[in-house]
N, C-alpha and C positions, 0 to 999 in steps of 0.2 A: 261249900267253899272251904277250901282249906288256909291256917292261917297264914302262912305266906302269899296268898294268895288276898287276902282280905287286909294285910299290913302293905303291899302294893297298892291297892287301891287309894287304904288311907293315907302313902304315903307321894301315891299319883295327885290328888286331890288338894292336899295342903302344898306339894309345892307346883303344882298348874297355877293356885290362888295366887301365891307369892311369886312367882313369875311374874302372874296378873297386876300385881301390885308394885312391884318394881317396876315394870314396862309403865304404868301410870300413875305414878305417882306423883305426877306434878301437876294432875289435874285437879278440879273440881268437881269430881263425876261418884252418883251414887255406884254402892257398891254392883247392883245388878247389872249396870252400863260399862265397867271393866273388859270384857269381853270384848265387845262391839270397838270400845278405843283402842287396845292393844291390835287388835286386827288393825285396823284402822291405820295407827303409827308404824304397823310392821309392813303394810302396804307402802305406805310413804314414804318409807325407808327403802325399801327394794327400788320403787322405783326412783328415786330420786337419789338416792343415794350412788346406787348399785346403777343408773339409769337401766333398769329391766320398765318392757310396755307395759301397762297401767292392766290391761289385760290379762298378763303375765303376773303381774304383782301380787294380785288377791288368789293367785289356786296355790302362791310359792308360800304365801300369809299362812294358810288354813294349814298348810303340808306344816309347817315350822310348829305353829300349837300342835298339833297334833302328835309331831314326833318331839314334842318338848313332853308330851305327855304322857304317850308311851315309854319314853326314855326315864321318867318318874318311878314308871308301874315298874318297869324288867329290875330297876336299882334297887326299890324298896322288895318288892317280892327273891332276887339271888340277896340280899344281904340279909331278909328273916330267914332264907335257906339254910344261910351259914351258920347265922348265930344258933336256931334249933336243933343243930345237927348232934 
């Protein structure tokens, strides 16, 4: 792995947390349990919010961490691009 590549990741991972962390923060929940709430409230929110079916809610949930996550890795990995260049 090369470091652009390896500073995406670390920089996927710290801000997936801190997503995780702001999406929960108003709870009571160990840290290993952040995941599981954030889905959770971002379900609740789709469907309730948004009124999308409840069935609907949780494939839109997982799609949104997911590309909140991807979207971490491509920012952290093109801005070590730049800065090494």
């Amino acid at each position: 792995m090369n470091k652009a590549t390896m500073a995406g990741w670390i920089i996927a991972i710290t801000g997936f947390v801190t997503f995780l962390y702001l999406f929960t923060s108003g709870t009571n929940m160990p840290f290993y349990l952040w995941p599981n709430e954030a889905l959770q409230g971002l379900a609740f929110s789709f469907a309730w919010g948004l009124g999308v079916p409840s069935y609907l809610a949780y494939p839109l949930a997982i799609i949104l961490m997911i590309a909140v996550f991807y979207g971490f890795f491509r920012f952290g990995k093109r801005v070590t691009q730049l800065l090494l260049k």
